[in-house]
MARBANU-178076 format. One record per residue: residue in one letter; x, y, z of N, C-alpha, C in turn. Coordinates in steps of 0.1 Angstrom, whole numbers, plus 5000, padded with zeros to 4 digits. Example, Ala and Ser with C-alpha at 12.3 -4.5 7.8 and 13.67 -1.06 7.14 Angstrom:
2
A513249435078512349555078513249675078
S512849785071513749895071512950005079
This chain:
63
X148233208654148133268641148433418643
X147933528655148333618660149633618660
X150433538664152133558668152833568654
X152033468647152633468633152833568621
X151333628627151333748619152033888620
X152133908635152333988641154334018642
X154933828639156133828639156933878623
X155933838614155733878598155834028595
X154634058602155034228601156034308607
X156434258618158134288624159134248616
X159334158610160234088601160434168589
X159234198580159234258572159634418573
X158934488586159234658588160734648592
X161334548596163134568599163634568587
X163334528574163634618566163834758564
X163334808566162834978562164535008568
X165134948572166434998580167535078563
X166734918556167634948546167035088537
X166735138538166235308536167735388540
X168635348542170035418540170735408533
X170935288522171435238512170835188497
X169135218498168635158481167335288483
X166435278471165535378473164435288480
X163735458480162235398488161235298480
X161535278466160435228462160735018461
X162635008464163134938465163234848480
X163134908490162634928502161434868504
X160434918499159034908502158734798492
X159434768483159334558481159634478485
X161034508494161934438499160934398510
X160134508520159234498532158534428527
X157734438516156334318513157034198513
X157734158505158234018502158633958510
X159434018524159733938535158633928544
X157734028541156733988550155733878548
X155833868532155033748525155633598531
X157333638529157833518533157633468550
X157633548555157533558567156233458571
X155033538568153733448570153933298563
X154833298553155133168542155833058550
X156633068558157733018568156832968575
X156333118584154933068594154332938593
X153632958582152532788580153432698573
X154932728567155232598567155732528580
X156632628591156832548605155132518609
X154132558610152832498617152532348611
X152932368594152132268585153332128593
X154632138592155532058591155631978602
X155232128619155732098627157032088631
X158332148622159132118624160032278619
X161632298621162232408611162832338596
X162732218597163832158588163532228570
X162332238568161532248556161432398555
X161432478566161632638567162832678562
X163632598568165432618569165932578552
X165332488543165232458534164732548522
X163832588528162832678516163632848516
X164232858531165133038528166432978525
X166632878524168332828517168132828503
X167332818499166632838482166832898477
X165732978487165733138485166933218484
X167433198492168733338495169933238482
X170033118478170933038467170533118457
């Protein structure tokens, strides 16, 4: 649960990169949402046991 969390909040602060190209207030949604997704991904590989349904749900996403 630690790793997951911990990998979420990395995921999401690698955003902030994009702070060279959109504003800060655009930024700082972009960070929450991946980080939501991030934990979101998390428990669906835990729930599934698998990537297939992860791999599925950001192909969605990003379609």
């Amino acid at each position: 649960m630690w790793t997951s969390i911990a990998c979420s909040i990395l995921f999401g602060l690698y955003h902030l990169n994009n702070l060279t190209s959109q504003s800060l207030i655009s930024t700082v949604g972009q960070v929450i949402i991946t980080l939501g997704m991030g934990l979101f991904l998390s428990y669906l590989r835990v729930w599934s046991n698998g990537l297939i349904w992860c791999m599925v749900v950001h192909f969605l996403q990003d379609f």
